[in-house]
mmCIF file of the C-alpha atoms, coordinates in Angstrom:
data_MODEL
# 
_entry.id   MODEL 
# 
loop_
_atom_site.group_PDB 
_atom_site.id 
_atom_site.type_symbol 
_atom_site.label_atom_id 
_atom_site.label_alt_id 
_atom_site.label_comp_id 
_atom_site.label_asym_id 
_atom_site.label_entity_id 
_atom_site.label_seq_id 
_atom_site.pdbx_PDB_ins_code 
_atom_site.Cartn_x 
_atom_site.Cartn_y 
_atom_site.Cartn_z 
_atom_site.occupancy 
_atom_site.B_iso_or_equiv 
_atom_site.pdbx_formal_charge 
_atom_site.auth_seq_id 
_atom_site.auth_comp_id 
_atom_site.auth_asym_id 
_atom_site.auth_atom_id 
_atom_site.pdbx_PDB_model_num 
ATOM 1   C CA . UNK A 1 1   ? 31.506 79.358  92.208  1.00 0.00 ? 1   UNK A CA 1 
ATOM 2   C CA . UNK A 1 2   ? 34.785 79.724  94.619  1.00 0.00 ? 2   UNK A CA 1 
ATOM 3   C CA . UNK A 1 3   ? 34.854 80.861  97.914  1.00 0.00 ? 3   UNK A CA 1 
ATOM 4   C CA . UNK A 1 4   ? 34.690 84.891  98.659  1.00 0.00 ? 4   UNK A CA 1 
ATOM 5   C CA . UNK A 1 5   ? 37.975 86.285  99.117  1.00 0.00 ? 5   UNK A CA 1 
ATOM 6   C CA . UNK A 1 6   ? 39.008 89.427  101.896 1.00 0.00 ? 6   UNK A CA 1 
ATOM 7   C CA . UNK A 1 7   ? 42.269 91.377  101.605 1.00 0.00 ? 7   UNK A CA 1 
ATOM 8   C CA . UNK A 1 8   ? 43.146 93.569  98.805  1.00 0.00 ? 8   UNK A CA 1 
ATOM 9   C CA . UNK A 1 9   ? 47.152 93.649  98.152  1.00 0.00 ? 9   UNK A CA 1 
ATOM 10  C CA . UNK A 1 10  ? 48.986 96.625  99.644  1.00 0.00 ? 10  UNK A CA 1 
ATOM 11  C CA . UNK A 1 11  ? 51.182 96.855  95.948  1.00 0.00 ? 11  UNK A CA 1 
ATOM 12  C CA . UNK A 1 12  ? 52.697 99.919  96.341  1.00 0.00 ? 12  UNK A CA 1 
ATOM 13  C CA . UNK A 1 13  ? 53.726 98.747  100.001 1.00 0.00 ? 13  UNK A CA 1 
ATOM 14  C CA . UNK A 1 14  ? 52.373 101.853 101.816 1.00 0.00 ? 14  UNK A CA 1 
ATOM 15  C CA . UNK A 1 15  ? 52.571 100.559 104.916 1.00 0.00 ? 15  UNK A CA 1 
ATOM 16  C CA . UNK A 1 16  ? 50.021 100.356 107.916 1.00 0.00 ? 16  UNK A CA 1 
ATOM 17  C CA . UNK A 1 17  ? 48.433 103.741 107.293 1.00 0.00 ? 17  UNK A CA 1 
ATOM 18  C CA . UNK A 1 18  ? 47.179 102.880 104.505 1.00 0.00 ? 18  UNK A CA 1 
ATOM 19  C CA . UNK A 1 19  ? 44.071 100.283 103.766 1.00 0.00 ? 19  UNK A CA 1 
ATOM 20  C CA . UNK A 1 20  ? 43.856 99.104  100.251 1.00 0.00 ? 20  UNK A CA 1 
ATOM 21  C CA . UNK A 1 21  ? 40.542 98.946  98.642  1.00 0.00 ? 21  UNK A CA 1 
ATOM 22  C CA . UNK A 1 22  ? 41.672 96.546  95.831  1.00 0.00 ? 22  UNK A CA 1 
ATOM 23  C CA . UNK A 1 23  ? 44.285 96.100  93.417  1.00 0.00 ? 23  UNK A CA 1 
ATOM 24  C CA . UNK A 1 24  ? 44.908 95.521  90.008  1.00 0.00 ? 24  UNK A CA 1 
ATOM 25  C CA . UNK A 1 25  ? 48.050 94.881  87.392  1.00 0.00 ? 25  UNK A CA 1 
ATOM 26  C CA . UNK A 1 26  ? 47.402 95.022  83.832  1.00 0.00 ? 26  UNK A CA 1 
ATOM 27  C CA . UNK A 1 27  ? 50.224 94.001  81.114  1.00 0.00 ? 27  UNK A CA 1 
ATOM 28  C CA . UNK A 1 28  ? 49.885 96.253  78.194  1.00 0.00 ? 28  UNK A CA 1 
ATOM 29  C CA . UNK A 1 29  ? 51.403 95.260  74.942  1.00 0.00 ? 29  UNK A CA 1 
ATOM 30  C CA . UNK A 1 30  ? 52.609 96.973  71.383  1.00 0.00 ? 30  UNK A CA 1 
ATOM 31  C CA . UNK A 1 31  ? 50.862 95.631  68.478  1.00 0.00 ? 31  UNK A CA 1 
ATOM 32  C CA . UNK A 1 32  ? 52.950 95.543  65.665  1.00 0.00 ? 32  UNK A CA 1 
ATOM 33  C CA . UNK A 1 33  ? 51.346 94.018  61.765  1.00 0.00 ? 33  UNK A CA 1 
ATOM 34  C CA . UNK A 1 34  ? 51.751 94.331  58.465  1.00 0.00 ? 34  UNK A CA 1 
ATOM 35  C CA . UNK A 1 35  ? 49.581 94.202  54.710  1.00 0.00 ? 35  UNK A CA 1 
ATOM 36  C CA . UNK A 1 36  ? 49.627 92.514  51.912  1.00 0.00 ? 36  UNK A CA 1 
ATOM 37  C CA . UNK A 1 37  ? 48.746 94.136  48.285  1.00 0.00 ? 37  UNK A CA 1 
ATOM 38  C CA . UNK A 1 38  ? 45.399 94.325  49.062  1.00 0.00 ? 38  UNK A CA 1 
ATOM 39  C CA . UNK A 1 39  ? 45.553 96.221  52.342  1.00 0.00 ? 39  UNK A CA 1 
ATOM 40  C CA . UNK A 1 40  ? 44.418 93.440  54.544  1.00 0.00 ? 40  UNK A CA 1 
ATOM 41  C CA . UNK A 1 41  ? 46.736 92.622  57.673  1.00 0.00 ? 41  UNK A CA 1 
ATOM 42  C CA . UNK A 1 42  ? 49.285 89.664  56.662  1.00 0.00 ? 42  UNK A CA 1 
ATOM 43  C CA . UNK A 1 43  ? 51.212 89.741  60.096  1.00 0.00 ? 43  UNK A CA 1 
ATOM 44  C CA . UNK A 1 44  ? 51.107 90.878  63.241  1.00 0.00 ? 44  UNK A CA 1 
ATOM 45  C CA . UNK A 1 45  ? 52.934 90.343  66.276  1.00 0.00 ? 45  UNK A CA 1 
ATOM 46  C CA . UNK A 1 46  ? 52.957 91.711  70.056  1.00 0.00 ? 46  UNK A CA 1 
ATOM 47  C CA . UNK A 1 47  ? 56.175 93.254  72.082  1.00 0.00 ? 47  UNK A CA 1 
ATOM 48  C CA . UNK A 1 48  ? 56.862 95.812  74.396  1.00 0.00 ? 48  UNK A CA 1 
ATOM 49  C CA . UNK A 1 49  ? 55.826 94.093  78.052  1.00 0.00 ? 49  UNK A CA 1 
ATOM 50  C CA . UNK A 1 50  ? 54.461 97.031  80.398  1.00 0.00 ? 50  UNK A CA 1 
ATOM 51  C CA . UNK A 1 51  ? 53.001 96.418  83.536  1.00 0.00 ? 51  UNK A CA 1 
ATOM 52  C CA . UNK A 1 52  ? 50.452 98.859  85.060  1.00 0.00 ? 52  UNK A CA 1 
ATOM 53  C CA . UNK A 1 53  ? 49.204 98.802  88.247  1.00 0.00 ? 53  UNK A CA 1 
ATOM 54  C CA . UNK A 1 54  ? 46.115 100.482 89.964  1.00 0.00 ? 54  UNK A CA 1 
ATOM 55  C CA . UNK A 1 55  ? 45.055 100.503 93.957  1.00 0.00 ? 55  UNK A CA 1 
ATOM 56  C CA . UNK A 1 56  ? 42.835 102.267 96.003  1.00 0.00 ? 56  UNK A CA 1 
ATOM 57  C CA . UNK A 1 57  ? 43.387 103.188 99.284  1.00 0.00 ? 57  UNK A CA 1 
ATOM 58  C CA . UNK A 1 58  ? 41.770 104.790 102.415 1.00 0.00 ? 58  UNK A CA 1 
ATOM 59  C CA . UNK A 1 59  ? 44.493 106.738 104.906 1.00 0.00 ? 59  UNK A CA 1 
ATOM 60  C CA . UNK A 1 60  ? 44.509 105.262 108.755 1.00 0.00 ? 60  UNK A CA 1 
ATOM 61  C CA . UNK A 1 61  ? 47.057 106.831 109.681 1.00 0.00 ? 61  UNK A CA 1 
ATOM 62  C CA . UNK A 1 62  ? 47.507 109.402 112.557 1.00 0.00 ? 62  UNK A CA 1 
ATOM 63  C CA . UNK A 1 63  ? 46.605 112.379 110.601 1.00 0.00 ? 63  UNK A CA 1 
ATOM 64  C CA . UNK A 1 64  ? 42.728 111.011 109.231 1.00 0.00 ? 64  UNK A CA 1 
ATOM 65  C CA . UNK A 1 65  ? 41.108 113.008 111.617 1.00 0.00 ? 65  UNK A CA 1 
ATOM 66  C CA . UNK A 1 66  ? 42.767 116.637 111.371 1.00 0.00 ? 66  UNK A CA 1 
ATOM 67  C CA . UNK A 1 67  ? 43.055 119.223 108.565 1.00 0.00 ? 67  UNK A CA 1 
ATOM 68  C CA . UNK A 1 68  ? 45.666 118.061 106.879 1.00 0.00 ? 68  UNK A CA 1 
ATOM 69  C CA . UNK A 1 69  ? 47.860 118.793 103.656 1.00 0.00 ? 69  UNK A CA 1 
ATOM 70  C CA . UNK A 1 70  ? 47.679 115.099 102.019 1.00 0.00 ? 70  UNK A CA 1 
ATOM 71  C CA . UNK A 1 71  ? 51.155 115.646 100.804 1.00 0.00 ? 71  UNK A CA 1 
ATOM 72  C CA . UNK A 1 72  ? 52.389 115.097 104.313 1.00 0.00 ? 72  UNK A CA 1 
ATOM 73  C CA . UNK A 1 73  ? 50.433 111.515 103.914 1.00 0.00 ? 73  UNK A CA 1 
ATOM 74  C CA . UNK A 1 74  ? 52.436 111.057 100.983 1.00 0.00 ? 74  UNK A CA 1 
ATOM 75  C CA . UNK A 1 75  ? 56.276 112.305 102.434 1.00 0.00 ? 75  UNK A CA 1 
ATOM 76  C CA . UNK A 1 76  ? 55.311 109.568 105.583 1.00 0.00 ? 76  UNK A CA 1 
ATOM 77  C CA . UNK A 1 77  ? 54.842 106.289 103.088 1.00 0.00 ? 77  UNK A CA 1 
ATOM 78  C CA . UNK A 1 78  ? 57.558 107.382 100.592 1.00 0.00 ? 78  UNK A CA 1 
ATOM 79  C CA . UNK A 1 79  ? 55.145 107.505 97.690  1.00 0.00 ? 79  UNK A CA 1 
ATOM 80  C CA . UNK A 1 80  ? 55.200 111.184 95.705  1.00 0.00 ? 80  UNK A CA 1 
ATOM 81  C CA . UNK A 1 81  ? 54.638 111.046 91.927  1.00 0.00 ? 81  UNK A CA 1 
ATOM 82  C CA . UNK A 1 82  ? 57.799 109.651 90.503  1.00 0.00 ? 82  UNK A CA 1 
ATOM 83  C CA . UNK A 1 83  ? 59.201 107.598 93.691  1.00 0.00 ? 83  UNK A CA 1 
ATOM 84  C CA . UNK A 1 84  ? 60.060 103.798 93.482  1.00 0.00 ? 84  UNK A CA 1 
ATOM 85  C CA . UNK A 1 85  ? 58.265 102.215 95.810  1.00 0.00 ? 85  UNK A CA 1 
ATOM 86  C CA . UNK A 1 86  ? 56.505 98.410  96.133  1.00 0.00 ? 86  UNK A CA 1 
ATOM 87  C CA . UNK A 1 87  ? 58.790 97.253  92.894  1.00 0.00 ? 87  UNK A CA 1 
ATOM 88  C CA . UNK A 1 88  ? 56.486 100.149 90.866  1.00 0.00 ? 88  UNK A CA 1 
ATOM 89  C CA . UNK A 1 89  ? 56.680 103.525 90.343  1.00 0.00 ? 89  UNK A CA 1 
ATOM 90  C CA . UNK A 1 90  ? 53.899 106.338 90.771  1.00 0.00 ? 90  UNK A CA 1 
ATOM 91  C CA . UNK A 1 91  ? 52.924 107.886 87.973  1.00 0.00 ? 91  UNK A CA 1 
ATOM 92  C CA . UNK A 1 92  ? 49.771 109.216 89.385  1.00 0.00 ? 92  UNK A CA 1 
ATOM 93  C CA . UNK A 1 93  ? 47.388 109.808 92.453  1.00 0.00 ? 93  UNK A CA 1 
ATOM 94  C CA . UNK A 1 94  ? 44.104 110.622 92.110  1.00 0.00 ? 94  UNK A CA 1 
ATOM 95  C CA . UNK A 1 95  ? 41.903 111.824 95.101  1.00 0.00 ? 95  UNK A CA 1 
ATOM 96  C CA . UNK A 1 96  ? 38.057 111.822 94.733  1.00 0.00 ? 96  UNK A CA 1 
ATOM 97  C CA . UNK A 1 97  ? 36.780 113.770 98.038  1.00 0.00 ? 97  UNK A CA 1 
ATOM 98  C CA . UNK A 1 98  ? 32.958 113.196 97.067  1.00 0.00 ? 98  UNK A CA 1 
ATOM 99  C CA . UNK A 1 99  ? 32.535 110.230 99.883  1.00 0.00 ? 99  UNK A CA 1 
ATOM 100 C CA . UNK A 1 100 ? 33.273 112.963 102.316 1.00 0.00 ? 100 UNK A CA 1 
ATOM 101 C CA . UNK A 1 101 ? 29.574 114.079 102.173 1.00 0.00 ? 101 UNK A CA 1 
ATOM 102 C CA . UNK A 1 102 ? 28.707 110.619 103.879 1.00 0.00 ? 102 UNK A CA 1 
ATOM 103 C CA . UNK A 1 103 ? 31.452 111.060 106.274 1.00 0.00 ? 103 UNK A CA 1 
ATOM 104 C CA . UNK A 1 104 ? 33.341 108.545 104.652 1.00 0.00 ? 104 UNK A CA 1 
ATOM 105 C CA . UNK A 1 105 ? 37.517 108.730 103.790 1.00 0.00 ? 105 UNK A CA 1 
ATOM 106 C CA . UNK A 1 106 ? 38.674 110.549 100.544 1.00 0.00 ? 106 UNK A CA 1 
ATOM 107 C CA . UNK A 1 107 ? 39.584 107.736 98.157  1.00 0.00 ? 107 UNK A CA 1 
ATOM 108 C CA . UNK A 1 108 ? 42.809 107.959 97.157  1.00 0.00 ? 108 UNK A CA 1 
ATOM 109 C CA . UNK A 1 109 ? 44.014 105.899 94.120  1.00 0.00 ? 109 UNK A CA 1 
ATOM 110 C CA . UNK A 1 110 ? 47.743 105.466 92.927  1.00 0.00 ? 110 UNK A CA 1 
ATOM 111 C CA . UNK A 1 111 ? 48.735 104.193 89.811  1.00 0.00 ? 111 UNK A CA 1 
ATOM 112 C CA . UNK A 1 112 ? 52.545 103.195 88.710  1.00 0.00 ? 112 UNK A CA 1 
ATOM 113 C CA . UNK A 1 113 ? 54.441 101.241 86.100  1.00 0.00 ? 113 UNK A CA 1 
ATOM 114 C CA . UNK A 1 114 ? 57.179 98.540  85.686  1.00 0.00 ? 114 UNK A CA 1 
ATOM 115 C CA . UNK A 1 115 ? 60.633 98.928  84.200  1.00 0.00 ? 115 UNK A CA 1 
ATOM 116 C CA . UNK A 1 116 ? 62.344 101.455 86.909  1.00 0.00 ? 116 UNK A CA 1 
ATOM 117 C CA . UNK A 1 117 ? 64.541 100.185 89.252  1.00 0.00 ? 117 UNK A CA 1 
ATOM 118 C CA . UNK A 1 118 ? 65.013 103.399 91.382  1.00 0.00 ? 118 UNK A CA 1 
ATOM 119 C CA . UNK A 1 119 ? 63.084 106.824 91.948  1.00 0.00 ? 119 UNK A CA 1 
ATOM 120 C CA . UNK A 1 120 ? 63.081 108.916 88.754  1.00 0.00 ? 120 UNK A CA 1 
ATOM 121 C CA . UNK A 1 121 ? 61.917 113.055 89.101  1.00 0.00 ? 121 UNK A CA 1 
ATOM 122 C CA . UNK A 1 122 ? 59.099 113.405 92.169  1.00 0.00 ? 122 UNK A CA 1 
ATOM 123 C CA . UNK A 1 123 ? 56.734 115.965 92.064  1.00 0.00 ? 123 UNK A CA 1 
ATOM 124 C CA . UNK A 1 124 ? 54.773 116.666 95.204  1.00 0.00 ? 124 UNK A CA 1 
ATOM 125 C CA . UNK A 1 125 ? 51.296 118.206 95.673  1.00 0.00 ? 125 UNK A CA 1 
ATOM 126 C CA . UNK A 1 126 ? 50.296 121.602 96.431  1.00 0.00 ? 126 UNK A CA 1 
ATOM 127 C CA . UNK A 1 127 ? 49.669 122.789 99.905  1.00 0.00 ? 127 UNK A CA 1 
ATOM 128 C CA . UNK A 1 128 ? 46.188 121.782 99.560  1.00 0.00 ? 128 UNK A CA 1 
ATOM 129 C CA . UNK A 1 129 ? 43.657 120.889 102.383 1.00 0.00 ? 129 UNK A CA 1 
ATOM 130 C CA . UNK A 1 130 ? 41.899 118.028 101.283 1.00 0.00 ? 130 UNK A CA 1 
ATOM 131 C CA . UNK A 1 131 ? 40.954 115.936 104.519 1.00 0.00 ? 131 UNK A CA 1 
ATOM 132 C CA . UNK A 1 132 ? 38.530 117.694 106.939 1.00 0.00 ? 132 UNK A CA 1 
ATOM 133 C CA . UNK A 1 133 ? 36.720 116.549 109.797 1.00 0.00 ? 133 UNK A CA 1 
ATOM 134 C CA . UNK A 1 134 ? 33.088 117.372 108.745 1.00 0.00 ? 134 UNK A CA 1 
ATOM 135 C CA . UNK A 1 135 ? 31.066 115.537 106.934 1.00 0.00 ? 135 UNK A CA 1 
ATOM 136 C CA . UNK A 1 136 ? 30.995 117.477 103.778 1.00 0.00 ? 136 UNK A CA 1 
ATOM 137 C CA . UNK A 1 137 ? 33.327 118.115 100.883 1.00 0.00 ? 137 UNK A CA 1 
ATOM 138 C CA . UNK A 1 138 ? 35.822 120.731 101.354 1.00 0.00 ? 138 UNK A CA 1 
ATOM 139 C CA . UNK A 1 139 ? 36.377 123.370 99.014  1.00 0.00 ? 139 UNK A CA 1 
ATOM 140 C CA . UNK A 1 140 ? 39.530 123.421 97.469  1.00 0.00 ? 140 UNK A CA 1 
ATOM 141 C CA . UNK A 1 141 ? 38.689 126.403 95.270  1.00 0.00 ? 141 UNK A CA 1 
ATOM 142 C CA . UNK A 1 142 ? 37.057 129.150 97.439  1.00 0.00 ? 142 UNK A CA 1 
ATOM 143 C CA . UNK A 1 143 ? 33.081 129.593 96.253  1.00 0.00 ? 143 UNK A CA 1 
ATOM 144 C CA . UNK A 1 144 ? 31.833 132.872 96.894  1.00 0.00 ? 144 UNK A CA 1 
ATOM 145 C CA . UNK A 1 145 ? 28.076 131.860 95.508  1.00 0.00 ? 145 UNK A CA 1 
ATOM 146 C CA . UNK A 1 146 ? 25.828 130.964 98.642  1.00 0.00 ? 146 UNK A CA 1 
ATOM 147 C CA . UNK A 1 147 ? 23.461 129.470 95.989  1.00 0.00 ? 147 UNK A CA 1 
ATOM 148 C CA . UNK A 1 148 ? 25.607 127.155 94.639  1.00 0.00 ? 148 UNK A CA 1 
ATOM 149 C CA . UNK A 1 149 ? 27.147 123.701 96.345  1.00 0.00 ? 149 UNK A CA 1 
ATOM 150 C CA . UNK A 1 150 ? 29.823 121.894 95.588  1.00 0.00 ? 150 UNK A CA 1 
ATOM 151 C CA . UNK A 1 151 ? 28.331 118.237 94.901  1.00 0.00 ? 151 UNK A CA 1 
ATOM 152 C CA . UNK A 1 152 ? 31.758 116.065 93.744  1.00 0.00 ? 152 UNK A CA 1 
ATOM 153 C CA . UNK A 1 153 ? 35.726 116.964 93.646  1.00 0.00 ? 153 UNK A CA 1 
ATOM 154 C CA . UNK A 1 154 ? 38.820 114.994 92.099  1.00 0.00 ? 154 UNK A CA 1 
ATOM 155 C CA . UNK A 1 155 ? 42.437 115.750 92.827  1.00 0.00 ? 155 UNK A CA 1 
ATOM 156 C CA . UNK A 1 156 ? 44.898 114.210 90.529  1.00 0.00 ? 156 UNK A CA 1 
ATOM 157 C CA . UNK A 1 157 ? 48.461 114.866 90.404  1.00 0.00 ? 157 UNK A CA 1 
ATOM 158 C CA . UNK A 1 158 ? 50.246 113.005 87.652  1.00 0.00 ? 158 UNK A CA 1 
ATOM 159 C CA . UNK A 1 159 ? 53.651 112.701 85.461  1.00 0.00 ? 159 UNK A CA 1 
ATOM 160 C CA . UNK A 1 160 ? 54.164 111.512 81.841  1.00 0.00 ? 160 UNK A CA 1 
ATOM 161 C CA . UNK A 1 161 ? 57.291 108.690 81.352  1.00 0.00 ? 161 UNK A CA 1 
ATOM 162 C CA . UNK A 1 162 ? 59.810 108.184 79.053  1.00 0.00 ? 162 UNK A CA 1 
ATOM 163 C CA . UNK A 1 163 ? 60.477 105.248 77.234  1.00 0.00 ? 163 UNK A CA 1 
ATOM 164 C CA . UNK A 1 164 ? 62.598 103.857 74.239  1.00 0.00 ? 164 UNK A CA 1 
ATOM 165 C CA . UNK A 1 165 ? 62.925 100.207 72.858  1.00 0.00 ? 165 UNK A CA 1 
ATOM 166 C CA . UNK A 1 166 ? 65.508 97.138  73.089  1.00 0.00 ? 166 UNK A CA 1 
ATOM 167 C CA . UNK A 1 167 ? 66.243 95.798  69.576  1.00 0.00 ? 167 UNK A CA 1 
ATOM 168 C CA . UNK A 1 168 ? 63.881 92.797  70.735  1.00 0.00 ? 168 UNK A CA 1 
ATOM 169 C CA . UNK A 1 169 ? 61.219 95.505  71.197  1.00 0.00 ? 169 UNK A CA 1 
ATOM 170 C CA . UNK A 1 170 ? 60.899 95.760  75.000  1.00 0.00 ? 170 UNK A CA 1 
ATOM 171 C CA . UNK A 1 171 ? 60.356 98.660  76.720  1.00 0.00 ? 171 UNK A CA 1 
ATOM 172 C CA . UNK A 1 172 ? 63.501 100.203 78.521  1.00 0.00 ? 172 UNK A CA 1 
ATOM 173 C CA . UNK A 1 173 ? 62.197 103.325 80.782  1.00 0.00 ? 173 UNK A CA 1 
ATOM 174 C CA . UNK A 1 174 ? 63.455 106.966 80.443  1.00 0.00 ? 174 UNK A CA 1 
ATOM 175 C CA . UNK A 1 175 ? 62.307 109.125 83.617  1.00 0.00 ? 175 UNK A CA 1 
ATOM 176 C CA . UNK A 1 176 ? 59.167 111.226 84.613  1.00 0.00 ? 176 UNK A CA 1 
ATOM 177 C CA . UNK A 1 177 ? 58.225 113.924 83.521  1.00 0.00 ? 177 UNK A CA 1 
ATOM 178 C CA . UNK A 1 178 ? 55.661 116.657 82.831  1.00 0.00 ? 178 UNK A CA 1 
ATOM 179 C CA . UNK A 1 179 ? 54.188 116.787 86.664  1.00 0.00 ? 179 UNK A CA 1 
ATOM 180 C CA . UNK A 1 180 ? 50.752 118.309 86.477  1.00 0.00 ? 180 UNK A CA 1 
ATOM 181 C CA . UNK A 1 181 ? 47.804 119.032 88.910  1.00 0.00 ? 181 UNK A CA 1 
ATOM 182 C CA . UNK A 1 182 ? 44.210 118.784 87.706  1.00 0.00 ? 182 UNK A CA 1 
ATOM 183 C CA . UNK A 1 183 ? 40.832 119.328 89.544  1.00 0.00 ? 183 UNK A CA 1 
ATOM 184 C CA . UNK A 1 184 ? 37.812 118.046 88.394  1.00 0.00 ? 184 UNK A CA 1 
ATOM 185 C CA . UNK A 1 185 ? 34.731 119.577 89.656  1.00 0.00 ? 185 UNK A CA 1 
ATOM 186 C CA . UNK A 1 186 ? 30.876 119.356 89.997  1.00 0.00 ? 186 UNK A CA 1 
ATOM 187 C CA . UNK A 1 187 ? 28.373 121.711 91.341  1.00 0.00 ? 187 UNK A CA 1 
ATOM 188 C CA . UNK A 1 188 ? 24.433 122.202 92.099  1.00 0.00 ? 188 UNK A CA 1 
ATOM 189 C CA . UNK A 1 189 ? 24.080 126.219 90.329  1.00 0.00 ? 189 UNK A CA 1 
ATOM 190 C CA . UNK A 1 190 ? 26.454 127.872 89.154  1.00 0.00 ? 190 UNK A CA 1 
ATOM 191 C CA . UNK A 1 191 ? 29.603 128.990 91.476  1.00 0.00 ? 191 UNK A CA 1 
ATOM 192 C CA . UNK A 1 192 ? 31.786 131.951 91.604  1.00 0.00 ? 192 UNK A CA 1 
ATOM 193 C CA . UNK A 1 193 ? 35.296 130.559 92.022  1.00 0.00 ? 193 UNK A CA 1 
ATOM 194 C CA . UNK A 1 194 ? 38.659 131.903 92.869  1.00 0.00 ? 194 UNK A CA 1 
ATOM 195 C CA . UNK A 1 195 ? 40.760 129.897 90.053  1.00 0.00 ? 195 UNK A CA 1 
ATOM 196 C CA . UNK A 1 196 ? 44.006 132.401 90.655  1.00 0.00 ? 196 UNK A CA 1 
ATOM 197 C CA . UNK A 1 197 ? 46.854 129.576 89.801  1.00 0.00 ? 197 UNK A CA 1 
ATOM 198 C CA . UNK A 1 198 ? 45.180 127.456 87.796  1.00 0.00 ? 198 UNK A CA 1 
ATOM 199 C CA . UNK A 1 199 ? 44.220 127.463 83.797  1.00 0.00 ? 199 UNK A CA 1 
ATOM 200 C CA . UNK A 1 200 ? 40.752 126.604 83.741  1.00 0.00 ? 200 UNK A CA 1 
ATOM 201 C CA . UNK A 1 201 ? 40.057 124.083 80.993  1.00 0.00 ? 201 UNK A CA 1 
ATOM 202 C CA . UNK A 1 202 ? 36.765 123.577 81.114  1.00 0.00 ? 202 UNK A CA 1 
ATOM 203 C CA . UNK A 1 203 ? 33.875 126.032 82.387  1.00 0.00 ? 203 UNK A CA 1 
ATOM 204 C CA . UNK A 1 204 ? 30.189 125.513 81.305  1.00 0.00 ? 204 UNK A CA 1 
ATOM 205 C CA . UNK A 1 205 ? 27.250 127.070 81.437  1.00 0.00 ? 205 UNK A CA 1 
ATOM 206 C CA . UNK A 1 206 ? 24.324 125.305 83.381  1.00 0.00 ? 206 UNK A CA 1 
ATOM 207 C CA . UNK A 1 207 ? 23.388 122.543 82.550  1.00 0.00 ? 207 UNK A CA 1 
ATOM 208 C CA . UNK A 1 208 ? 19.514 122.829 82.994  1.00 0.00 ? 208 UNK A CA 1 
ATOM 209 C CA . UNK A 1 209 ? 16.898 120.248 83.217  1.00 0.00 ? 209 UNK A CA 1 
ATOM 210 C CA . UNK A 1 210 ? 13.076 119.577 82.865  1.00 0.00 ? 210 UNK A CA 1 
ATOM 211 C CA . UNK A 1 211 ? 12.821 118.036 86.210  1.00 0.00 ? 211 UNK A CA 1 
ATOM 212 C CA . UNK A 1 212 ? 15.736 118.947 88.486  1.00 0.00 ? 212 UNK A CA 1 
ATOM 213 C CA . UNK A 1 213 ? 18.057 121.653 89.446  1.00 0.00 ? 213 UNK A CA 1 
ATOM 214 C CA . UNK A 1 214 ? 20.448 123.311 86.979  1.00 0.00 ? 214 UNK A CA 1 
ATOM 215 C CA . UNK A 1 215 ? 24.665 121.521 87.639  1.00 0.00 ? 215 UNK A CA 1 
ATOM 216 C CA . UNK A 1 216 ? 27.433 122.514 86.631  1.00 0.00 ? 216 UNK A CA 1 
ATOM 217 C CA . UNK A 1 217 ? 31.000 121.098 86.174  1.00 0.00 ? 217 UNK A CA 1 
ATOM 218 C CA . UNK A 1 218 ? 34.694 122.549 85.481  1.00 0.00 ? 218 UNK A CA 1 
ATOM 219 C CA . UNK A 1 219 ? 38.182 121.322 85.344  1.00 0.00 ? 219 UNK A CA 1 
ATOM 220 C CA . UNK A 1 220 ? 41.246 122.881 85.842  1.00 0.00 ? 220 UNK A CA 1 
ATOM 221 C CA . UNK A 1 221 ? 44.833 122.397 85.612  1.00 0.00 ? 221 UNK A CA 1 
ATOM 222 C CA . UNK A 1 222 ? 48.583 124.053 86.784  1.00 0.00 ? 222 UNK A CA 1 
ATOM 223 C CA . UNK A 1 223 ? 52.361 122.726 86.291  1.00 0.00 ? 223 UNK A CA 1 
ATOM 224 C CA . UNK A 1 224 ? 54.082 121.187 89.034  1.00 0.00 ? 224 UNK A CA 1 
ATOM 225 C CA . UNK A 1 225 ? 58.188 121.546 89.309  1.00 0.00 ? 225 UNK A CA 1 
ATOM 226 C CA . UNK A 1 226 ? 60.245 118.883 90.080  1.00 0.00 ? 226 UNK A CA 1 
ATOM 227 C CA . UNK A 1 227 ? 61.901 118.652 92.975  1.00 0.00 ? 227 UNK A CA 1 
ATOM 228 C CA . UNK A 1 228 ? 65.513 119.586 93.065  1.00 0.00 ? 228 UNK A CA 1 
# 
């Protein structure tokens, strides 16, 4: 078995305020075939190279220990949805703020893809608190249910890409597009929440039990305009 290994690769070159948890790149490929006269595959090839890459990160920075708009985070490193940076660009970020209950950092994962050679359409996230001090999870939708607690949160803000093909089949990159913001929520009873702004997708009932307490979960989601 090798030797352990320390030190997860900053890919999105973030800089010093942020810690990377790990990292991964995956190369995606088109699958491409064709069938004989009885149906059954007499060909196939791959094409299309497309390099995605995932890393998650905990924030160092100056601003881990204040209320803070994450967004700001973001503007500091360079790296909104839809900004070239570290040879990739961001096609999403991802925030789960459920380790804040243990007083531990939101995680904050950004994913990106290959193929652009500069900064395509940036969208930027909402004026949202989502670090905190406390050791709980902070409520980005406002509960007004004192019976109800909010148990696990995910921010993700996200843009769809463009792409065509070279007459060899490789991928040649259009631009971003399609910014949205989704929350994904989970609660112990059932809350009463103040979802003004955002289309609410999904929105159970309880979810009851034999042996526990009754949960809940919902997820939302809203547009996000470029930026000029």
């Amino acid at each position: 078995m090798a030797a352990g290994v320390f030190g997860a690769t900053d890919v999105f070159a973030l800089g010093t305020d942020w810690e990377p948890q790990s990292s991964s790149i995956t190369t995606a490929l088109e699958h491409a075939s064709a069938s004989g006269a009885d149906g059954d595959i007499v060909a196939e090839t791959t094409y299309g190279t497309n390099k995605q890459v995932s890393c998650p990160y905990v924030y160092v920075g100056a601003l881990a220990n204040l209320a803070l708009a994450l967004d700001a985070a973001y503007a500091a490193a360079g790296a909104h949805v839809g900004q070239f940076t570290g040879t990739y660009i961001i096609t999403q970020i991802e925030v789960d703020l459920s380790p804040m209950a243990e007083g531990k950092k939101p995680m904050v994962t950004f994913t990106g893809v290959n193929g652009f050679a500069a900064s395509s359409n940036i969208y930027k996230a909402s004026a949202l608190v989502l670090f905190s001090p406390a050791c709980a999870i902070p409520d980005i939708i406002a509960n007004s249910d004192s019976d109800s607690e909010l148990t696990s949160e995910t921010y993700t803000i996200s843009a769809q890409f463009g792409t065509d093909a070279t007459k060899l089949g490789e991928i040649i990159r259009g631009c971003t597009f399609g910014g949205v913001e989704t929350l994904a929520l989970g609660y112990f009873g059932i809350p009463t929440l103040a979802t003004t702004g955002w289309q609410v997708t999904n929105e159970p009932a309880a979810e009851e039990t034999a042996t526990g307490y009754s949960t809940s979960s919902y997820a939302m989601t809203r547009g996000v305009t470029r930026e000029a």
